[in-house]
ROMAR-189329 format. One line per 3 residues: for each residue x, y, z of C-alpha. Coordinates in steps of 0.25 Angstrom, whole numbers, plus 2048, in hexadecimal, padded with zeros to 3 digits. Layout:
X/Y/Z | ...
This chain:
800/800/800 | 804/80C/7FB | 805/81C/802
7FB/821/7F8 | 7F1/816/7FB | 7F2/819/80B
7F0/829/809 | 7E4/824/7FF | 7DF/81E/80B
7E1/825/815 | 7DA/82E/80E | 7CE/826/80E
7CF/824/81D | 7CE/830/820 | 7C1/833/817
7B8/82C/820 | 7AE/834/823 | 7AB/831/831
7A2/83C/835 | 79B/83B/827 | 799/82B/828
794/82D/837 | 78B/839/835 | 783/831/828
784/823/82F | 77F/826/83E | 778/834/83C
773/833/82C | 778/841/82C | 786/845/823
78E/84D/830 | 793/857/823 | 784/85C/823
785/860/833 | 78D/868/83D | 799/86F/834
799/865/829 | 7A6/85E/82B | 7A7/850/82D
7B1/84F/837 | 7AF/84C/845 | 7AE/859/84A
7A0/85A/841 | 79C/84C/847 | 79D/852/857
797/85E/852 | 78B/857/84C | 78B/849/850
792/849/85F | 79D/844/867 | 79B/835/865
79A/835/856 | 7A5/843/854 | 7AF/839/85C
7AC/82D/854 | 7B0/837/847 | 7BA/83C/84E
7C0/82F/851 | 7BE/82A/844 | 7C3/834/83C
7D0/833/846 | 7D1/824/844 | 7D0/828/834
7DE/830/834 | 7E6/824/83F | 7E3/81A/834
7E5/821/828 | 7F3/828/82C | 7F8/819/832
7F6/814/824 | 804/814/823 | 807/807/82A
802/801/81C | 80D/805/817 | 81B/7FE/81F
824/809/81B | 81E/811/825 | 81F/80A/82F
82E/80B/831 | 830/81A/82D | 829/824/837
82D/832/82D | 826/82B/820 | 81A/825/829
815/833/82F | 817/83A/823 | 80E/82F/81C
804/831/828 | 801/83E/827 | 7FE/83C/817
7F5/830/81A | 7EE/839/828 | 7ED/845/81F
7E7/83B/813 | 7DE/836/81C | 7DB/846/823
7D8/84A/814 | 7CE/83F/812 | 7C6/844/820
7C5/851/81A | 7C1/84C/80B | 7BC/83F/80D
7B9/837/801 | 7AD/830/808 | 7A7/83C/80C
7A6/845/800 | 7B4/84B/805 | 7AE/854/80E
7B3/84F/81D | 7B9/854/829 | 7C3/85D/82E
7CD/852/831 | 7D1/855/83D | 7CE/846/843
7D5/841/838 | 7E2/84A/83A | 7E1/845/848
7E1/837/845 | 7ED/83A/83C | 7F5/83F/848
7F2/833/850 | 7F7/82A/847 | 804/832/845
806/839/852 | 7FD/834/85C | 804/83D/868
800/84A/861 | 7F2/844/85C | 7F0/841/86B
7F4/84F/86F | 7EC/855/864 | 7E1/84C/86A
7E1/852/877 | 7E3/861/871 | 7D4/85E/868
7CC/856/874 | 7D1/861/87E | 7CA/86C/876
7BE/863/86F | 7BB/861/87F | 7BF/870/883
7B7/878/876 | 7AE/86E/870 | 7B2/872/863
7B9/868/85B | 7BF/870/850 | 7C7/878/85B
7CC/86C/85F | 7CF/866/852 | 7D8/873/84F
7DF/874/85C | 7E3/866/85B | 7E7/869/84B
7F1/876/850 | 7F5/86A/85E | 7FA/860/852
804/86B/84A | 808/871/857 | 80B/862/85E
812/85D/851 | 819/86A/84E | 81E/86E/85A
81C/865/866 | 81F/858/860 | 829/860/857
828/855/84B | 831/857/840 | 82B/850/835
827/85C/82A | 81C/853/825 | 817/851/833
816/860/838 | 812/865/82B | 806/85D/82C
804/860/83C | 803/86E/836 | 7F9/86B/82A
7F1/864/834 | 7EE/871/83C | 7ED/878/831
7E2/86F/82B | 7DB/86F/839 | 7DA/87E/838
7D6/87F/82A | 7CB/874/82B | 7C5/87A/837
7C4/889/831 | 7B6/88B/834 | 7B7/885/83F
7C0/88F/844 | 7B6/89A/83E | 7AA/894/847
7B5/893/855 | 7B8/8A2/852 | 7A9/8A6/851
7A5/89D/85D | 79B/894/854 | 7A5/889/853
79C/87C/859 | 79F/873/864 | 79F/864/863
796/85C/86F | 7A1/854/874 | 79A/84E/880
78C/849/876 | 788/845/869 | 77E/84D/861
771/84C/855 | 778/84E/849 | 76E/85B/849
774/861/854 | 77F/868/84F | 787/872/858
């Protein structure tokens, strides 16, 4: 097996529309038609609730630990620890690219956030467990899970850039496009946190799918 076939299927891995499959199959609803429109996890608290926005969240985390540890397919990688992580972060980001545009959903999916964090595990776990703590401190503190998602985004580039200090150009140029793709992917949101009318996630219930905060 080949790199290309691996990325091709990462890539497929990672377009497994969790929320979408959920909403359609448990709530005959498509979640994209509810709440923000996005079919991510932080959609699926808003409009779902905690029991099934955990289960997507999960999901979509387990979705970027499988696809960026595809490289054990491959024995080469194995025994050389600079060409595996560069190879994992092109098979996390394949598999963050099709969260965002995923092919069974009529590429229009999530923010990818889940995924990229699933990607960090499988490749650092120490600075996905920190990041972890940075996103459940403030999901538990504010409610608002796209704060979360952006905090723990900039804790990523600041862990691997600068506490960790990793050396690898691959590695912290893709610490930084991380951030940088947490903040771009959550523009309006940062327009609605200015204003005040960003909503909160119930964290403690589930809710109707015609609640919507």
């Amino acid at each position: 097996m080949n790199e290309s076939i691996l990325v091709i299927l990462a890539y497929l891995i990672g377009s497994i529309p969790t929320s979408v499959w959920v909403s359609k199959s448990v709530f005959n609803i498509d979640i994209r038609n509810y709440g923000s429109g996005n079919a991510g996890a932080t959609n699926t608290f808003r409009v779902l609730g905690s029991k099934w926005g955990s289960f997507v969240m999960l999901v979509d985390v387990t979705k970027g630990v499988i696809a960026t540890s595809l490289y054990i397919l491959i024995p080469y990688y194995m025994s050389h620890e600079l060409a595996r992580t560069n190879f994992m972060i092109i098979l996390g980001l394949a598999a963050v690219v099709g969260h965002i545009f995923p092919i069974w959903a009529e590429f229009k999916g999530g923010k990818g956030v889940a995924t990229i964090l699933g990607m960090a595990i499988a490749i650092q776990p120490i600075v996905a467990v920190l990041c972890l703590v940075v996103f459940a401190f403030t999901l538990i503190t504010t409610r608002f899970v796209s704060l979360s998602s952006m905090l723990a985004g900039i804790a990523f580039m600041v862990l691997i850039l600068f506490i960790f200090n990793e050396q690898e150009p691959m590695y912290r140029a893709f610490a930084i496009i991380v951030a940088l793709m947490v903040i771009i992917t959550h523009q309006k949101n940062i327009g609605r946190l200015l204003k005040g009318t960003e909503s909160k996630v119930p964290l403690f219930k589930n809710k109707n799918k015609s609640q919507e905060a």
